[in-house]
N, C-alpha and C positions, 0 to 999 in steps of 0.2 A: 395864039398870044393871049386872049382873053383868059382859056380855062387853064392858062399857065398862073394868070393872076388869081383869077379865085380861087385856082388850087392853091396857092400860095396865102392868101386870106385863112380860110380854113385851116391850113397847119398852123395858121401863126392863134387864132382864134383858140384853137384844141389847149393849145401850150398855154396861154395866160390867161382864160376862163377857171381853172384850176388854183391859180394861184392868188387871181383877184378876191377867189372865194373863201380864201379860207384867213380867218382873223389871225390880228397877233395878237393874244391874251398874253400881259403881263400879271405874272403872279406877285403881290408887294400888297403892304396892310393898306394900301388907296384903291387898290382895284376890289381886295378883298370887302373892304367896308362899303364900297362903292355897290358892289353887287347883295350887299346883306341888305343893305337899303331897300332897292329896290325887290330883290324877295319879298320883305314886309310888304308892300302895298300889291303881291299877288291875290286874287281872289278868289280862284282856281284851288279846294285845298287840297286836291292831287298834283298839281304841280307846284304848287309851293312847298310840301313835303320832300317831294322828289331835288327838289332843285337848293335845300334847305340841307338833306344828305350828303349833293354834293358838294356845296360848302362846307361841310364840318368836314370833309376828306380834303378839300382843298386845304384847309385851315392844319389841318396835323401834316399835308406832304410838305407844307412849308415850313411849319417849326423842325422836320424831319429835312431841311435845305432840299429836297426834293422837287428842284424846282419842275422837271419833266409831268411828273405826278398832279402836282399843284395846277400846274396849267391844265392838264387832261379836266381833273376833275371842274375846276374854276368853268373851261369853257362851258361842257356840259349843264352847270348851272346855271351858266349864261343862256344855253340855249331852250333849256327846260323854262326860263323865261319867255325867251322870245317865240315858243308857241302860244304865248294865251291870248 
C-alpha cells in the first residue's frame, strides 16, 4: 500500500516538475522594454552581448507578428540574464 503511494508521488512529481519549470514569456513592447532594461544594468559583457542579440531577434520576430519566434528568442535573453 505504501509503494503504491509513493509510486504514485513520483509519477505525479515526473509530470509537473516539467511544467512548473518552464516560463510563460509574453512577447508585447512591456516585456520587451522590460527585458532592455534590465540587459543595461548587465555587467558581464559576454552576456550582455549575447543576450542583447537575442533581443534585437526578439524585436524584428515581433514586428514580423511572429509571435513563436519572439518568445524563443525573448526567453533566451531572459535567460542569458539570469546566469550572471
Amino acid at each position: 500500500m505504501i509503494l503504491k503511494s509513493v509510486a504514485t508521488l513520483v509519477v505525479i512529481a515526473a509530470f509537473t516538475a516539467p511544467a512548473l519549470a518552464q516560463t510563460n514569456v509574453i512577447c508585447d513592447e512591456a516585456s520587451v522594454a522590460k527585458a532592455e532594461q534590465q540587459i543595461g544594468q548587465i555587467s558581464d559583457g559576454a552576456k550582455k552581448i549575447e543576450s542583447t542579440k537575442e533581443l534585437a531577434m526578439a524585436k524584428e520576430a515581433m514586428t514580423a507578428n511572429d509571435v513563436g519566434k519572439c518568445k524563443s528568442h525573448l526567453e533566451n535573453a531572459i535567460k542569458g540574464m539570469d546566469a550572471m
